[in-house]
C-alpha positions in Angstrom: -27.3 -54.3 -17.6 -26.3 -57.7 -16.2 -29.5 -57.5 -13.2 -31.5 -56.7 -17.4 -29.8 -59.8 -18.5 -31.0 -62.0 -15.4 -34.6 -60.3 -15.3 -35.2 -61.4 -18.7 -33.7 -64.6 -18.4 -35.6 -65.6 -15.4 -38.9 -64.7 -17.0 -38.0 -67.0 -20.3 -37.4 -69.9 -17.8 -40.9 -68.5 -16.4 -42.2 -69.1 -19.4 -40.6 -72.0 -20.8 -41.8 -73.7 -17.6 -45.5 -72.9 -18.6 -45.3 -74.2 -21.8 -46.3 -77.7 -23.2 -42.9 -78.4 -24.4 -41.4 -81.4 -22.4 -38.1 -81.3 -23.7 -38.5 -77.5 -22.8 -39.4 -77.6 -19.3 -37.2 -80.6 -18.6 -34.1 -77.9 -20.1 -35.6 -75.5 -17.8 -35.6 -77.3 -14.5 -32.0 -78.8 -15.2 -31.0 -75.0 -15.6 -32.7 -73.8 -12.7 -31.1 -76.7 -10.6 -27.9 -75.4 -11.5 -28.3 -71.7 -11.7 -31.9 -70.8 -10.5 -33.9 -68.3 -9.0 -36.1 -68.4 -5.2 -38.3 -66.1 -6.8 -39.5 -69.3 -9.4 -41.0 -71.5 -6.9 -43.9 -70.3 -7.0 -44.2 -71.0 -10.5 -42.8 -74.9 -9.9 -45.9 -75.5 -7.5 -48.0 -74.4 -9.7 -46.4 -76.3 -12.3 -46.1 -79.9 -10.0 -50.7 -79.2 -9.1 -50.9 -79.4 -13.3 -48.2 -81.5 -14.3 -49.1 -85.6 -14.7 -45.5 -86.5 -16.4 -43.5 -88.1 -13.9 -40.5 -87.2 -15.3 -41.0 -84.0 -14.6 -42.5 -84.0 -11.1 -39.4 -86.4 -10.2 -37.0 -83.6 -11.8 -38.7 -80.7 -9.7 -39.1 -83.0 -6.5 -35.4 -83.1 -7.3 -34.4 -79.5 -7.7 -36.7 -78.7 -4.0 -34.8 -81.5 -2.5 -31.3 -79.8 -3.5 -32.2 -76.1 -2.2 -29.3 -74.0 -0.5 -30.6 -70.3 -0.4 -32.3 -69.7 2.9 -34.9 -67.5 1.0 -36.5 -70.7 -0.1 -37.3 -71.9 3.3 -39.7 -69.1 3.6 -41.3 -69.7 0.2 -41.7 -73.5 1.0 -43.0 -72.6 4.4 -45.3 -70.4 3.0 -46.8 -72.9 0.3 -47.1 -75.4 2.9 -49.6 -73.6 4.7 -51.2 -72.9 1.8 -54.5 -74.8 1.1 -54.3 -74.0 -2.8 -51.0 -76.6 -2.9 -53.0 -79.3 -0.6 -52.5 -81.7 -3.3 -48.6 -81.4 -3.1 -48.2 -80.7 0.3 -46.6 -84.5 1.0 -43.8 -83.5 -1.6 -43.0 -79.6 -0.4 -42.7 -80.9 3.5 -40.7 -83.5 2.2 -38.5 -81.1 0.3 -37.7 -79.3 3.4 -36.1 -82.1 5.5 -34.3 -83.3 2.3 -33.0 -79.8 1.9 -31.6 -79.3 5.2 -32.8 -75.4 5.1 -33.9 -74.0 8.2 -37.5 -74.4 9.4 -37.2 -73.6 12.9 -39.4 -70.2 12.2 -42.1 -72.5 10.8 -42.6 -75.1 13.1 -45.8 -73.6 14.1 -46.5 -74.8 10.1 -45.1 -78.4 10.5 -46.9 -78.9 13.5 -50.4 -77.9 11.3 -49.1 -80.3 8.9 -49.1 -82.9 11.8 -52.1 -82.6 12.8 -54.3 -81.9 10.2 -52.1 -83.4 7.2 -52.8 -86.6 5.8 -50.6 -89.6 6.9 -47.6 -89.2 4.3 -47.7 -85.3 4.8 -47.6 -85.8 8.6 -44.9 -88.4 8.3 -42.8 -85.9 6.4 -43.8 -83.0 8.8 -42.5 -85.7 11.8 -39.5 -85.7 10.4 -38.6 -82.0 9.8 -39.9 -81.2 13.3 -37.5 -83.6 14.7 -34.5 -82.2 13.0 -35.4 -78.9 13.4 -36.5 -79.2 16.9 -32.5 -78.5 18.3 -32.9 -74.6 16.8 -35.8 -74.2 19.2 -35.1 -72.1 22.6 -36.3 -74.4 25.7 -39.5 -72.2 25.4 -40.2 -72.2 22.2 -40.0 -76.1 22.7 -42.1 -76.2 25.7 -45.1 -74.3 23.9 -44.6 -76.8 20.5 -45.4 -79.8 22.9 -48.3 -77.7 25.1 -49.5 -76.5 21.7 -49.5 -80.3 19.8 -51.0 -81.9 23.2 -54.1 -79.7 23.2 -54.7 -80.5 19.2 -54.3 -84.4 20.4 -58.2 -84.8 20.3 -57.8 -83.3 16.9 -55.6 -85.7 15.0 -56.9 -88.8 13.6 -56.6 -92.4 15.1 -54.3 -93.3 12.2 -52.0 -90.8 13.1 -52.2 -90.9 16.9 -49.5 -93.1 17.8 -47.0 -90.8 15.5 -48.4 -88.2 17.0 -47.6 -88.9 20.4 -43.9 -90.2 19.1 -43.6 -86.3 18.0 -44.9 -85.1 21.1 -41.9 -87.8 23.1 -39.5 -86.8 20.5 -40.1 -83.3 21.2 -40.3 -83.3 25.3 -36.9 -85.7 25.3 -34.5 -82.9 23.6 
């Protein structure tokens, strides 16, 4: 009965979040801060591509920032990489070094973000590749620095000279 309780629960926060209510959704995210679900963030990218109230994105930003279950690494990851939440990629990537979850699985994602991000995104990506960069085996390190070298011709001139940082940062642990 209780796993009833929290099924329905979780899809009135689902729905509350896609209403036009402010006062609503703003309830809703403080909840979910508190006491939410991994299994909502999908619904809270969606939400941050239609939302213009910055209120609201500030409260989300907020709630990704705080994130302690490990599940949402993998969701975060997963949006990162994908081109339907290119709009909000700067804020998810930024979410994960402010969250201090693990990324090391995804670096192969950060690394995309560094080279074909725009500058804020790939600045955000820098920074979660550097502290993640310690979980990495020797070899897994090695192949980050082979694989971000060869994608050097790829990255734009704006972005070279953080590129190359990354690429020190990287060959220097």
């Amino acid at each position: 009965m209780d796993s009833q309780n929290s099924n329905n629960r979780l899809k009135q926060q689902i729905q509350l979040l896609r209403s036009s209510n402010r006062a609503a959704i703003l309830d809703t995210l403080k909840e979910l801060r508190s006491e939410g679900d991994v299994s909502v963030l999908p619904d809270l990218f969606n939400l941050m591509l239609l939302q213009e109230d910055q209120e609201i994105l500030d409260e989300i930003a907020a709630l990704l920032n705080d994130l302690k279950d490990k599940e949402a690494a993998e969701i975060l990851a997963e949006a990162i990489a994908n081109p339907e939440y290119q709009e909000i990629q700067t804020s998810l990537v930024a979410a994960c070094w402010q969250n201090g979850l693990s990324y090391g699985k995804h670096i192969a994602t950060f690394a995309e973000v560094a080279v074909s991000g725009d500058y804020s995104a790939a600045i955000e990506a820098f920074t979660v590749i550097e502290e993640t960069v310690g979980e990495l085996e020797q070899e897994e390190r090695v192949q980050l620095v082979r694989s971000l070298k060869s994608k050097l011709t790829e990255v734009e001139e704006q972005k070279k000279p953080l590129f190359v940082e990354l690429v020190k940062v990287i060959e220097s642990y």
